[in-house]
FIDOTI-332634 format. One record per residue (C-alpha): residue number from 1; residue in three letters; x, y, z negated. Coordinates in Angstrom, 2 decimals. Each point is the difference from the previous one (the first is absolute). Layout:
! FIDOTI-332634
sedren:NUM&padren:ala&X:X&Y:Y&Z:Z
...
! end
This chain:
! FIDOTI-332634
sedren:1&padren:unk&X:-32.40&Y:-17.67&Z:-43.41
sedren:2&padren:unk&X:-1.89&Y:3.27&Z:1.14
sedren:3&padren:unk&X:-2.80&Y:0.80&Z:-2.36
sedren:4&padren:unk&X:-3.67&Y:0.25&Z:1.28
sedren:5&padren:unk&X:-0.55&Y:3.98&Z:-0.38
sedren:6&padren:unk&X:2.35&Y:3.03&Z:-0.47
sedren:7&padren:unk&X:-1.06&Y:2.90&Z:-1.88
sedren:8&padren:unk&X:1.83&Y:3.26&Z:0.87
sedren:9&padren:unk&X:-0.31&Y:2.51&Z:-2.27
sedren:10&padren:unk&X:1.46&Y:3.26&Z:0.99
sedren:11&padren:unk&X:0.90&Y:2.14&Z:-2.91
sedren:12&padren:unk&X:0.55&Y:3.97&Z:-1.15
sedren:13&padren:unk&X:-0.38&Y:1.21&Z:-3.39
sedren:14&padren:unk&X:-2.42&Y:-1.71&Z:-1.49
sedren:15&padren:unk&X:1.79&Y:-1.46&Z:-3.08
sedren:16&padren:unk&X:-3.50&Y:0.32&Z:-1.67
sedren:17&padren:unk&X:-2.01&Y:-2.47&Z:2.35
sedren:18&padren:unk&X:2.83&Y:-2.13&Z:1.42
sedren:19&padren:unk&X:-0.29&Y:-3.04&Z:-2.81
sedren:20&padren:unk&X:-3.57&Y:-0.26&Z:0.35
sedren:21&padren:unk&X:0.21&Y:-0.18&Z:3.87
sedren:22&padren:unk&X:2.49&Y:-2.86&Z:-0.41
sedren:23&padren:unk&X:-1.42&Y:-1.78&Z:-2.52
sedren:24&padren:unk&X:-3.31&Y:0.30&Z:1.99
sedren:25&padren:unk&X:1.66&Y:-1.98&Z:2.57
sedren:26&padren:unk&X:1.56&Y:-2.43&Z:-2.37
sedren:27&padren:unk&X:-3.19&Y:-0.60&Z:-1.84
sedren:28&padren:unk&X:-1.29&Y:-1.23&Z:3.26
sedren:29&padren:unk&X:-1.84&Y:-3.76&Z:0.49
sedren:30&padren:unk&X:2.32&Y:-0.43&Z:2.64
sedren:31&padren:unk&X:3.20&Y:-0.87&Z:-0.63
sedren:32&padren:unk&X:2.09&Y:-0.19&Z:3.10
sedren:33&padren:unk&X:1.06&Y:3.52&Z:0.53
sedren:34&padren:unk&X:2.69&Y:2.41&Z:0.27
sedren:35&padren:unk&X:0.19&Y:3.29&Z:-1.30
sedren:36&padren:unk&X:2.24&Y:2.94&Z:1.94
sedren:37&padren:unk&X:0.70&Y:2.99&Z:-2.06
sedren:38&padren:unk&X:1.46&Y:2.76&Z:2.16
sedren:39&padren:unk&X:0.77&Y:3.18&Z:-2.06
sedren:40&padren:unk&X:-0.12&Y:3.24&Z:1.53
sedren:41&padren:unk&X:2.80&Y:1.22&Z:-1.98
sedren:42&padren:unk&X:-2.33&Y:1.29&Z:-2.64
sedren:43&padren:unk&X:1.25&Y:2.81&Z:-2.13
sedren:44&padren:unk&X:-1.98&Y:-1.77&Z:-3.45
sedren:45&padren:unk&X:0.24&Y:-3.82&Z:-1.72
sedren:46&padren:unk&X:-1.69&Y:-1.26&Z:2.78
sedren:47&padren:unk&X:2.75&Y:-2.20&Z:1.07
sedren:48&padren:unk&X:0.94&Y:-0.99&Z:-3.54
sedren:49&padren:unk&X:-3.41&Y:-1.33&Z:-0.62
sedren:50&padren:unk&X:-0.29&Y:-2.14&Z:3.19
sedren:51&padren:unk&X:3.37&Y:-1.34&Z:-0.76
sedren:52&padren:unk&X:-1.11&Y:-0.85&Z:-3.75
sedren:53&padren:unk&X:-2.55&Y:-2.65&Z:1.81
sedren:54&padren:unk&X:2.48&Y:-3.29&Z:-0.25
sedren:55&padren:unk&X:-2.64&Y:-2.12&Z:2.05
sedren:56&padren:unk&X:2.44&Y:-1.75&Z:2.76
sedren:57&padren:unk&X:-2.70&Y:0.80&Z:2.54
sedren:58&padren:unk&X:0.52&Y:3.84&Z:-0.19
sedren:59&padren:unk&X:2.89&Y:1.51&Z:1.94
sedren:60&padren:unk&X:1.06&Y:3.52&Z:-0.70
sedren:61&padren:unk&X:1.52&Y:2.08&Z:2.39
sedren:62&padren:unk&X:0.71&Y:3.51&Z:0.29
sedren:63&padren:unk&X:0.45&Y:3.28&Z:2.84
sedren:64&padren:unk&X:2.90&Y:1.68&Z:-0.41
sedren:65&padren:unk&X:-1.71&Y:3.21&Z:0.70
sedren:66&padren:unk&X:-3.71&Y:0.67&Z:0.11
sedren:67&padren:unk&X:-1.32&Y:-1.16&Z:3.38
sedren:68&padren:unk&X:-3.52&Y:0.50&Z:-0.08
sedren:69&padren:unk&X:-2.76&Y:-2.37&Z:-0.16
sedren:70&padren:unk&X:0.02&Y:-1.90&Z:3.18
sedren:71&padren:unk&X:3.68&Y:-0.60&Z:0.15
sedren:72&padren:unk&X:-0.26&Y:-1.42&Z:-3.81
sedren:73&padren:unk&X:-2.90&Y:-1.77&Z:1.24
sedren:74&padren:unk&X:1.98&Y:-1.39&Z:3.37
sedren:75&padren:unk&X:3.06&Y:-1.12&Z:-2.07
sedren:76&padren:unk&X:-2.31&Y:-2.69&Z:-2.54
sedren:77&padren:unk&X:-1.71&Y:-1.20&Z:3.43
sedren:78&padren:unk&X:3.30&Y:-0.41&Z:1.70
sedren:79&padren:unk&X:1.48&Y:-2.39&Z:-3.39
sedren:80&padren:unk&X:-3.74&Y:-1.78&Z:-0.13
sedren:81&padren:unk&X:0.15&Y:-3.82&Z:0.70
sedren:82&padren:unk&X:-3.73&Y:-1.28&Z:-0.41
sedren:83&padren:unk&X:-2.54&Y:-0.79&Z:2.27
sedren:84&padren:unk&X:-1.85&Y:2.71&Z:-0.83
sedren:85&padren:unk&X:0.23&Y:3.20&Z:-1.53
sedren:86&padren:unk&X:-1.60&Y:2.26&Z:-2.13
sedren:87&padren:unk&X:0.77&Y:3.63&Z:-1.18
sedren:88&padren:unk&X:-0.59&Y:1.74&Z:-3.43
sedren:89&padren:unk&X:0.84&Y:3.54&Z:-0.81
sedren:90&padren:unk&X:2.24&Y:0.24&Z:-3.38
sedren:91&padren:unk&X:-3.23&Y:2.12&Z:-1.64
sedren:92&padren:unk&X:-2.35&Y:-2.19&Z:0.84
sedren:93&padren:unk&X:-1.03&Y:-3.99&Z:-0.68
sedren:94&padren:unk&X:-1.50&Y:-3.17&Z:0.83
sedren:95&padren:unk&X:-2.97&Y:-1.08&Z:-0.84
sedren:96&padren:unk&X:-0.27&Y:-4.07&Z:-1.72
sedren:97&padren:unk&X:-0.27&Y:-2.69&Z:3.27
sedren:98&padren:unk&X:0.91&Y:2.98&Z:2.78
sedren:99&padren:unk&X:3.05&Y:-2.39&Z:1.51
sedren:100&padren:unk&X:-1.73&Y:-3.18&Z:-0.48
sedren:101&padren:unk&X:-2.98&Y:1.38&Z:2.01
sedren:102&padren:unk&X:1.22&Y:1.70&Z:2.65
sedren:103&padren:unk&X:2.44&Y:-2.97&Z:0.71
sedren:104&padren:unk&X:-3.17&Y:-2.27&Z:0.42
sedren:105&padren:unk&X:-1.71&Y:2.28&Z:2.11
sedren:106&padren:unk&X:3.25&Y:0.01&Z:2.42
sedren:107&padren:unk&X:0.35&Y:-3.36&Z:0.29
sedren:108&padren:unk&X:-3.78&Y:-1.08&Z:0.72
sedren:109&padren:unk&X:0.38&Y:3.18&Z:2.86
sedren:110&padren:unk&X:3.15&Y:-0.67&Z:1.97
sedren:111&padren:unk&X:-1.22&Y:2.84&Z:2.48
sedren:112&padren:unk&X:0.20&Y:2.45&Z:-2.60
sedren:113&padren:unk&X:3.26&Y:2.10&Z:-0.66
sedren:114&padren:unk&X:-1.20&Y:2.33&Z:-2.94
sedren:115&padren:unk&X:-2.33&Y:-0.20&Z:-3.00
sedren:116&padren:unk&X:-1.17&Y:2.80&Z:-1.95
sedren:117&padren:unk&X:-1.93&Y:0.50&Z:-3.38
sedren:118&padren:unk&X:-2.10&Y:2.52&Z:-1.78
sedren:119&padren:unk&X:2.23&Y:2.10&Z:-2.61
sedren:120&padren:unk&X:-1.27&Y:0.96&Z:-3.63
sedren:121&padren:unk&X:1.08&Y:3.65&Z:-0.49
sedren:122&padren:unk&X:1.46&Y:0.66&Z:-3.31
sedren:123&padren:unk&X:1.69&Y:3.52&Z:-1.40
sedren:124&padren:unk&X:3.17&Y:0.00&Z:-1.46
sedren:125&padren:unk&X:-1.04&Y:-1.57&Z:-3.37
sedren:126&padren:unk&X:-1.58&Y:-2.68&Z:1.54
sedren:127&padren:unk&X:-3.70&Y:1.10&Z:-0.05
sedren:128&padren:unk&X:-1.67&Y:-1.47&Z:3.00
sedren:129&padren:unk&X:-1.43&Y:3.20&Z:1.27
sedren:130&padren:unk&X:-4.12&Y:0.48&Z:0.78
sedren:131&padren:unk&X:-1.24&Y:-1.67&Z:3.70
sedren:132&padren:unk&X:-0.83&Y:3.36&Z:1.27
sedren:133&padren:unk&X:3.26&Y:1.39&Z:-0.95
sedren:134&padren:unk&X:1.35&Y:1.86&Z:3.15
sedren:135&padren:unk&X:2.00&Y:-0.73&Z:2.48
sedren:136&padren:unk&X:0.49&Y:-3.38&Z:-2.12
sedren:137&padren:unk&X:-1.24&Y:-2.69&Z:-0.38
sedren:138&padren:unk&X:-2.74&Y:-0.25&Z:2.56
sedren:139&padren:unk&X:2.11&Y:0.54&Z:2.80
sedren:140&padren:unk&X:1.68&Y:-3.27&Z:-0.08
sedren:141&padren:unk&X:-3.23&Y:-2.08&Z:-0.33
sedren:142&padren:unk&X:-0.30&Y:-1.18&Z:3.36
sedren:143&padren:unk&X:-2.12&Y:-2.27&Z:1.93
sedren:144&padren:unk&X:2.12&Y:-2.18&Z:2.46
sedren:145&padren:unk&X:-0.47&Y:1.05&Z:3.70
sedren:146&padren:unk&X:1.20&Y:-1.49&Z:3.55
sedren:147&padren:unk&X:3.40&Y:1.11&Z:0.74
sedren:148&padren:unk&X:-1.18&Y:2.63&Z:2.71
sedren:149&padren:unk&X:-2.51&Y:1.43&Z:-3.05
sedren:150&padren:unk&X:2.83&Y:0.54&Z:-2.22
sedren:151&padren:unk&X:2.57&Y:2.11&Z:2.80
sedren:152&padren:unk&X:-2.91&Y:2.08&Z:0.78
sedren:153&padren:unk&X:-0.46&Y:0.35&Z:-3.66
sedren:154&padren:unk&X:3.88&Y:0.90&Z:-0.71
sedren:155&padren:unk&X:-0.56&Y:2.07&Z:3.34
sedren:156&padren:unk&X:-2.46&Y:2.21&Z:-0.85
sedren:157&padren:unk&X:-0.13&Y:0.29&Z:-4.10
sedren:158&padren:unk&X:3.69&Y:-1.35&Z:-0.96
sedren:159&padren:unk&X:0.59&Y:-2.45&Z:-2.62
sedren:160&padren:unk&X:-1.83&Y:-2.00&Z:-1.85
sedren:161&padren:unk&X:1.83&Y:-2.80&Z:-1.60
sedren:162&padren:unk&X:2.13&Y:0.00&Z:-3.05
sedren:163&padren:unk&X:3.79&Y:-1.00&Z:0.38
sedren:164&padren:unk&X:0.16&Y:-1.90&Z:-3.31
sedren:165&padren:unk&X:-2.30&Y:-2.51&Z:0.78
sedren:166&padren:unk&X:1.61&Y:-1.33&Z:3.88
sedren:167&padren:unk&X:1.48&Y:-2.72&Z:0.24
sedren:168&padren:unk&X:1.01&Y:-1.29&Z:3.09
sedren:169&padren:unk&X:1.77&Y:-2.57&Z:2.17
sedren:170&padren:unk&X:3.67&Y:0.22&Z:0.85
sedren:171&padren:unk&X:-0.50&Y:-0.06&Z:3.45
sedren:172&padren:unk&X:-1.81&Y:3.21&Z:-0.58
sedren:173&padren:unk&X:3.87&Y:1.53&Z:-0.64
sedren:174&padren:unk&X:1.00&Y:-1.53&Z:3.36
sedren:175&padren:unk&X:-2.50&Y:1.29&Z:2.29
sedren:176&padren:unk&X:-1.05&Y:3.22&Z:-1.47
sedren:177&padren:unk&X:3.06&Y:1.11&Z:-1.80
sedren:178&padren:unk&X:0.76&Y:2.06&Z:-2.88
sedren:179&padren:unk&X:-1.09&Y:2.93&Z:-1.51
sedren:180&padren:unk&X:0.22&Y:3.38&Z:1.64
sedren:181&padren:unk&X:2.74&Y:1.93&Z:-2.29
sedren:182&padren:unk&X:-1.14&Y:2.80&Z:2.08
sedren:183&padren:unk&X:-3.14&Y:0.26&Z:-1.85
sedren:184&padren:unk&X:-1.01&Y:0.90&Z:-3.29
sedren:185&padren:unk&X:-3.80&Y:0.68&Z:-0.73
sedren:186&padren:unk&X:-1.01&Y:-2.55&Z:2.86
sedren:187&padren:unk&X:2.45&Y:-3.13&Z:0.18
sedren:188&padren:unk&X:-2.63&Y:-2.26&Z:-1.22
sedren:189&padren:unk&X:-2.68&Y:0.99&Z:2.95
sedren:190&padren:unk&X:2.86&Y:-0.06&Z:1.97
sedren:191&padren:unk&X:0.82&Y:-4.03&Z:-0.77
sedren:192&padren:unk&X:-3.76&Y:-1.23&Z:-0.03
sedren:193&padren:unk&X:-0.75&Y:1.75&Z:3.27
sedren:194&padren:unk&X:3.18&Y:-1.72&Z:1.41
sedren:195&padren:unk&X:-1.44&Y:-3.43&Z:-1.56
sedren:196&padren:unk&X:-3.41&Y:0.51&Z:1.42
sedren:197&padren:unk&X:1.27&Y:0.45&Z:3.47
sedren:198&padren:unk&X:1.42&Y:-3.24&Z:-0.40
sedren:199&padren:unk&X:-2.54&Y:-2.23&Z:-1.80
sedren:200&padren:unk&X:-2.66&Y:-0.09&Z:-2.28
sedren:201&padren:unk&X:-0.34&Y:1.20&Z:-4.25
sedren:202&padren:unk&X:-2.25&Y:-1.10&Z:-2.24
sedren:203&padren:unk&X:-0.71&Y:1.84&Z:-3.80
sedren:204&padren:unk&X:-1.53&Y:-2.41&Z:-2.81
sedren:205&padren:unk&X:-2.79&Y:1.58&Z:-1.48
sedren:206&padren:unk&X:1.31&Y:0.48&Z:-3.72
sedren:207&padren:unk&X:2.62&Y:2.08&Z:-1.63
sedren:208&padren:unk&X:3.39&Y:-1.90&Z:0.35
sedren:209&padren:unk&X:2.26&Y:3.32&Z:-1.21
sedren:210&padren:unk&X:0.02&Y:2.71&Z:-2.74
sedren:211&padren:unk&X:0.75&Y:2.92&Z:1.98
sedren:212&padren:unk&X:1.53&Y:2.67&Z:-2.15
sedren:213&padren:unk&X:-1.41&Y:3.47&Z:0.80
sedren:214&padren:unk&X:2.23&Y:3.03&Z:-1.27
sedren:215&padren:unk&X:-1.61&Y:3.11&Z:-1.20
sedren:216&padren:unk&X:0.95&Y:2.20&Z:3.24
sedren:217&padren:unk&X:-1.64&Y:-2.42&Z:1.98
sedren:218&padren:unk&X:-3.44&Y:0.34&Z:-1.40
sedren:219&padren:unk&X:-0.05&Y:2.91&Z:1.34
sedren:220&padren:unk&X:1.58&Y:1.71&Z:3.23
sedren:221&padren:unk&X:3.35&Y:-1.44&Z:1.64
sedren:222&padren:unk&X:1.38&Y:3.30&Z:0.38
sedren:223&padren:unk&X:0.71&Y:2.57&Z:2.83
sedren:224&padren:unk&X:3.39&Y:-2.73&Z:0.54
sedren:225&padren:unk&X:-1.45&Y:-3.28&Z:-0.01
sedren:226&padren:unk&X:-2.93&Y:1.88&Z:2.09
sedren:227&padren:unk&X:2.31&Y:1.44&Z:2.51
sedren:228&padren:unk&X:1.70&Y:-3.09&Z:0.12
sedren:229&padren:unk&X:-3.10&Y:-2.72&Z:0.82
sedren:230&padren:unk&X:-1.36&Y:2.51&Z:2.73
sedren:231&padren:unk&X:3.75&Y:-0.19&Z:1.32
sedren:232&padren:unk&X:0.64&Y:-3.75&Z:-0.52
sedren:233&padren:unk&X:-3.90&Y:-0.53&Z:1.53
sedren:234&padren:unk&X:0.45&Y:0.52&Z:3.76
sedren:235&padren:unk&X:3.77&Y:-2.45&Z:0.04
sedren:236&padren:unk&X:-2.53&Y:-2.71&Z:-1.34
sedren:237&padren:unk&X:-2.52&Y:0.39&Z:2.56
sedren:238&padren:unk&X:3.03&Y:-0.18&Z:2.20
sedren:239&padren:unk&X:-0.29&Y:-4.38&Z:-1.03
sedren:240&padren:unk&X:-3.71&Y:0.19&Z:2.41
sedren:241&padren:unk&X:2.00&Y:0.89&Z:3.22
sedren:242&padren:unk&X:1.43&Y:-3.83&Z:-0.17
sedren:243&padren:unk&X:-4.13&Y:-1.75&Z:0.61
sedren:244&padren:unk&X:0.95&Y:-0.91&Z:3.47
sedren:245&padren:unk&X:-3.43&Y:-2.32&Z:0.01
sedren:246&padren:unk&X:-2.75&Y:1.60&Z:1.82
sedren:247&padren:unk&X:-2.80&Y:-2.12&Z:-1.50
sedren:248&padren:unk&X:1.71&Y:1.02&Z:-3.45
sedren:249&padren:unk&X:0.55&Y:3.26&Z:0.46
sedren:250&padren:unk&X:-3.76&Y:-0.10&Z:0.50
sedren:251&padren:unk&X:-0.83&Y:-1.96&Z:-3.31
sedren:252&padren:unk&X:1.92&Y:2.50&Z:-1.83
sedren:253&padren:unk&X:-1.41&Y:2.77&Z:1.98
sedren:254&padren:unk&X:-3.72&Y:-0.53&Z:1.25
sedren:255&padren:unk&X:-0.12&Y:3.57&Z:1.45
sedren:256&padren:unk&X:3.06&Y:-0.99&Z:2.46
sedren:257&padren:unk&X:-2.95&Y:-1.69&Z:3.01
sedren:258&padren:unk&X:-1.78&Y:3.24&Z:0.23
sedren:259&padren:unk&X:3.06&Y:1.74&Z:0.95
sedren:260&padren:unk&X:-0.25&Y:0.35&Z:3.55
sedren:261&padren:unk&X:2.36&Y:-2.41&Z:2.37
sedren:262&padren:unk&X:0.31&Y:-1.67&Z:-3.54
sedren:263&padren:unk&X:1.07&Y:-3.27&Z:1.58
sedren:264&padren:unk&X:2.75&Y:1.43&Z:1.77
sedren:265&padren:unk&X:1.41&Y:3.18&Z:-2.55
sedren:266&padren:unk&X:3.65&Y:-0.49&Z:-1.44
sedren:267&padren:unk&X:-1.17&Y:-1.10&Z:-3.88
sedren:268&padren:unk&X:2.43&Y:2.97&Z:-1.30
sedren:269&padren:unk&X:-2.48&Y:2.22&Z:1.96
sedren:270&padren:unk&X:-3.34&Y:-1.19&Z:-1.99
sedren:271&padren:unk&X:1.43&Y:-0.07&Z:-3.39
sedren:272&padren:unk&X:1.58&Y:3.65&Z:1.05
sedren:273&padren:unk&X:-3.58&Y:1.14&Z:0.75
sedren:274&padren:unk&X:-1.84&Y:-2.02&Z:-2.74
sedren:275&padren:unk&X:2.48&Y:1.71&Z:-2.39
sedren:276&padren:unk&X:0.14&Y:3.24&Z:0.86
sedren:277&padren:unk&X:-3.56&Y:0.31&Z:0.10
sedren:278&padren:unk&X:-0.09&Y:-0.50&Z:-3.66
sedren:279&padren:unk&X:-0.89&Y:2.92&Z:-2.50
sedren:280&padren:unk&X:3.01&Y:-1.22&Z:-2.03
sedren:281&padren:unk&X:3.14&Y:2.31&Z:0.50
sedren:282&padren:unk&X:2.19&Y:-2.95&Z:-0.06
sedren:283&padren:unk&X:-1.80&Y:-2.04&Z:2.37
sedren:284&padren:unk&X:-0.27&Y:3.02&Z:2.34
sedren:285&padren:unk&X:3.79&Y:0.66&Z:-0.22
sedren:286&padren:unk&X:1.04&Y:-3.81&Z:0.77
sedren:287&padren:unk&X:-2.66&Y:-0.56&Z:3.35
sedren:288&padren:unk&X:1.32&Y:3.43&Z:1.28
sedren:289&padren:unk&X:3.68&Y:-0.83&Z:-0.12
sedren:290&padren:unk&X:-1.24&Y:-3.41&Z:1.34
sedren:291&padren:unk&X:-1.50&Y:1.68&Z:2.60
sedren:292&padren:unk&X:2.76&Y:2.69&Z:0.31
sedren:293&padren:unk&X:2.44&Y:-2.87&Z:0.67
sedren:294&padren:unk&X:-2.26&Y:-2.34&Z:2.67
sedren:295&padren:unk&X:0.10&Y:3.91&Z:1.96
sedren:296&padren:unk&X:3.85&Y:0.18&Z:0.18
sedren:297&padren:unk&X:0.02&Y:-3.11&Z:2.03
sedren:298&padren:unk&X:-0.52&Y:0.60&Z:3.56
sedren:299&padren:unk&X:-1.51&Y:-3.99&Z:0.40
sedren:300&padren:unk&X:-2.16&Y:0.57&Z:-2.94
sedren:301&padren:unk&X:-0.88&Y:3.62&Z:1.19
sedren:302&padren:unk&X:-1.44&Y:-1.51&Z:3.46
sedren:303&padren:unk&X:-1.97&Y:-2.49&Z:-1.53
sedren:304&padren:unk&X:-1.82&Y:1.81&Z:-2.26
sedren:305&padren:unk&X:-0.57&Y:2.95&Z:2.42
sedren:306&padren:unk&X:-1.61&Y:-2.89&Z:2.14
sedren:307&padren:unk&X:-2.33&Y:-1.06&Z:-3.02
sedren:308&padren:unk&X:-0.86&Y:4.16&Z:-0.72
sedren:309&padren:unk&X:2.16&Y:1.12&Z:-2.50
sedren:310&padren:unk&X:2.56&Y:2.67&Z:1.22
sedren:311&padren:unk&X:2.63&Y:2.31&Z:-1.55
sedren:312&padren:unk&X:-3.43&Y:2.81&Z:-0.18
sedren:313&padren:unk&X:-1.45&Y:-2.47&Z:-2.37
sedren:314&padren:unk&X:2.27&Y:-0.38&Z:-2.25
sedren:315&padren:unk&X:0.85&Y:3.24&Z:0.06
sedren:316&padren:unk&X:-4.10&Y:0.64&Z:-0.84
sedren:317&padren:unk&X:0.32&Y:-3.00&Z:-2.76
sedren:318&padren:unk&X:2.71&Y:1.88&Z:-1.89
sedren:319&padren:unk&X:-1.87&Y:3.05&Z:-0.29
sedren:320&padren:unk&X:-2.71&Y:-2.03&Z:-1.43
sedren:321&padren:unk&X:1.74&Y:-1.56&Z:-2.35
sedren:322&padren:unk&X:1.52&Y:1.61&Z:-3.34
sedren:323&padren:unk&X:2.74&Y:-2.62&Z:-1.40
sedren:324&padren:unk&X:1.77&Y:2.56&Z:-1.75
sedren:325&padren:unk&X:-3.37&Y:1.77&Z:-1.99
sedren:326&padren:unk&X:0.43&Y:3.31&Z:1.57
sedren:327&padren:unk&X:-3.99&Y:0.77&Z:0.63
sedren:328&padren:unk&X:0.13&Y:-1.20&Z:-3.67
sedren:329&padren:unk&X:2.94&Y:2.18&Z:-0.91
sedren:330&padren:unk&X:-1.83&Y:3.20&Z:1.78
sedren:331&padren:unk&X:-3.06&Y:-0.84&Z:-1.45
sedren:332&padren:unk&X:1.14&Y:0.02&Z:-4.14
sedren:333&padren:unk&X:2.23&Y:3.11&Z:1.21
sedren:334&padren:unk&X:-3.39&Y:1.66&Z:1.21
sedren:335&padren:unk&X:-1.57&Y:-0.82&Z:-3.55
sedren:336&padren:unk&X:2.98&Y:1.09&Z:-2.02
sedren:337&padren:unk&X:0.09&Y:3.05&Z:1.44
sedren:338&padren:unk&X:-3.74&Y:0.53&Z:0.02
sedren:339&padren:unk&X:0.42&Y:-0.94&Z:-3.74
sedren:340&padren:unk&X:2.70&Y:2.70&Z:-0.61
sedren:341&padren:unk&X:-2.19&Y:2.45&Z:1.63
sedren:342&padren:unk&X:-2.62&Y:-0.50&Z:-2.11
sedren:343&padren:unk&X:1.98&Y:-0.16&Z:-3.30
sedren:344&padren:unk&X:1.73&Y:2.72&Z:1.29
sedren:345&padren:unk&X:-3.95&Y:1.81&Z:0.73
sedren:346&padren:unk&X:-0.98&Y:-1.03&Z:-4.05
sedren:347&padren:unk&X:3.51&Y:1.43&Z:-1.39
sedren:348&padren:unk&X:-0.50&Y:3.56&Z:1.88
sedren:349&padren:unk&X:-3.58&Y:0.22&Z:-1.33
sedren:350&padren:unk&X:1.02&Y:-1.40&Z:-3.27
sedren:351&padren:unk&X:3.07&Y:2.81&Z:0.06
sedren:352&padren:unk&X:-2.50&Y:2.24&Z:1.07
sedren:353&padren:unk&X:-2.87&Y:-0.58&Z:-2.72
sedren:354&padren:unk&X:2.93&Y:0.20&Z:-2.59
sedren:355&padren:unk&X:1.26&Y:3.45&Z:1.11
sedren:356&padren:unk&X:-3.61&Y:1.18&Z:-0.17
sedren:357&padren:unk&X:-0.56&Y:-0.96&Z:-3.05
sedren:358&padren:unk&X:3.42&Y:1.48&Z:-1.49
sedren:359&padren:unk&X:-0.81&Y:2.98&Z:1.51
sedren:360&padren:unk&X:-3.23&Y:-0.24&Z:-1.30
sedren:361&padren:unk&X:1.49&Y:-0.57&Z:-3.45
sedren:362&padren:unk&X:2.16&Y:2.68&Z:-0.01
sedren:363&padren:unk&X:-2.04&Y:2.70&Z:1.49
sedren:364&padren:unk&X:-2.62&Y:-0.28&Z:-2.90
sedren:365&padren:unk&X:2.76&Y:0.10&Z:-2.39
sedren:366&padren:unk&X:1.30&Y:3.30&Z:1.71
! end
């Protein structure tokens, strides 16, 4: 008999958090789960100390090299046999009645595929950390919005929701799929745009997870995990170009009707043109190779020179655009070097003072 919920935790070296993430899930009021260890091949106990969990509900299983997150991730969801499933990172927990809720909520809303949670932000000793601690926790308190609300949302500011407190129906691994191995930094926007474009979310409005938040993360991601989210950005935009439904399209994106010949403009166009008119790089660099692509088409090319926009203006919307930061580049170059010219200025009268006053020093003395 398949249980009610799955619980896929992918995990990597965390041998420290790993028995309080399980037993967070075994601790629950609901009792009719599974629980799907997958372990990255971690290079500490971590595997040890899932294994040392004897509850016949928890299944241990193990890469045989290190895979990354979303492959880990992909392999519990492919062995999960409930109804629904849920996800839990191996550093971070469950809070008391989190299954039991959620499940409730899902089965009063058939039409719903995915239900979030607010997430308590805790450091690695377990200190839940102060509300206006940034970026957590106030990000993930969100008030539910229509489904068109939330893509514009993941379109225009990213994501939002925290991982560890999904769960979702099976179906939801039928029709959208798996997790993108390709990315690293933005898998998660990646599956909950996917889910949106297929059906509506909904986030109860109290904490359901203890989200563990490292010390690197309290502050910046790094010029790596930066380089890679501007990178993975514009492939998950790429999920918009399948709205095929005008009126939609629209709800997602009110600005679409005052496009002119908006009724009768390929959909690819408009989100090309809402997008690169953004003052966000990534934005800019996804609508212009949107845009860049509708051009190489000789159908597409005809149609939108019909409707005004020609090779000239997207030649004209390039030059507008900076997706790469070079006006931003020239302009810090301009102030370094007006900043070494000026340091250099104070050092030569600085040198100069100082020679005056040796020679000063030693001319009295002669």
């Amino acid at each position: 008999m398949h249980p009610l919920v799955s619980v896929c935790i992918p995990a990597y070296n965390h041998e420290r958090f790993i028995s309080e993430s399980l037993l967070s899930v075994l601790g629950q009021s609901l009792r009719d789960f599974e629980v799907i260890v997958v372990d990255d091949a971690s290079k500490d106990g971590t595997l040890a100390a899932a294994r040392a969990h004897r509850d016949p509900r928890v299944a241990v299983h193990r890469n045989e090299r290190n895979m990354g997150p979303s492959f880990t991730l992909n392999a519990g969801m492919r062995r999960a046999r409930g109804r629904y499933i849920a996800l839990l990172a191996s550093d971070d927990a469950f809070l008391p009645g989190k299954l039991e809720e959620q499940v409730a909520y899902m089965d009063r809303n058939p039409g719903t595929l995915a239900v979030f949670g607010f997430a308590e932000a805790v450091d690695e000793l377990g200190n839940v950390l102060p509300a206006d601690a940034r970026p957590f926790p106030a990000i993930f308190r969100q008030a539910n919005r229509s489904r068109a609300q939330w893509l514009r949302r993941f379109f225009f500011e990213g994501n939002c929701l925290c991982a560890p407190t999904v769960l979702f129906r099976r179906e939801v691994m039928r029709d959208v799929g798996e997790h993108d191995v390709r990315l690293l930094q933005l898998q998660d926007l990646d599956y909950w745009v996917r889910i949106c474009l297929r059906g509506d979310i909904h986030v109860l409005q109290r904490p359901l997870t203890r989200y563990r938040v490292h010390g690197a993360s309290l502050s910046t991601k790094g010029d790596a995990a930066d380089a890679r989210v501007y990178w993975e950005s514009h492939k998950v935009l790429r999920n918009f170009l399948a709205i095929g439904e005008r009126a939609f399209f629209f709800d997602v994106f009110p600005e679409g009707p005052s496009m002119p010949a908006s009724d009768t403009l390929p959909l690819p166009f408009m989100l090309g043109r809402i997008a690169a008119s953004s003052h966000l790089p990534a934005l800019q660099l996804f609508g212009l190779e949107v845009l860049f692509d509708l051009l190489g088409d000789e159908r597409s090319r005809e149609q939108l020179a019909a409707a005004g926009f020609r090779p000239s203006d997207f030649h004209r919307l390039v030059a507008e655009s900076d997706p790469f930061h070079l006006r931003l580049l020239g302009r810090r170059a301009d102030l370094l070097a007006e900043i070494r010219h000026r340091a250099g200025a104070k050092l030569a009268r600085a040198g100069r003072r100082i020679g005056q006053a040796v020679r000063q020093t030693f001319g009295q003395r002669s």
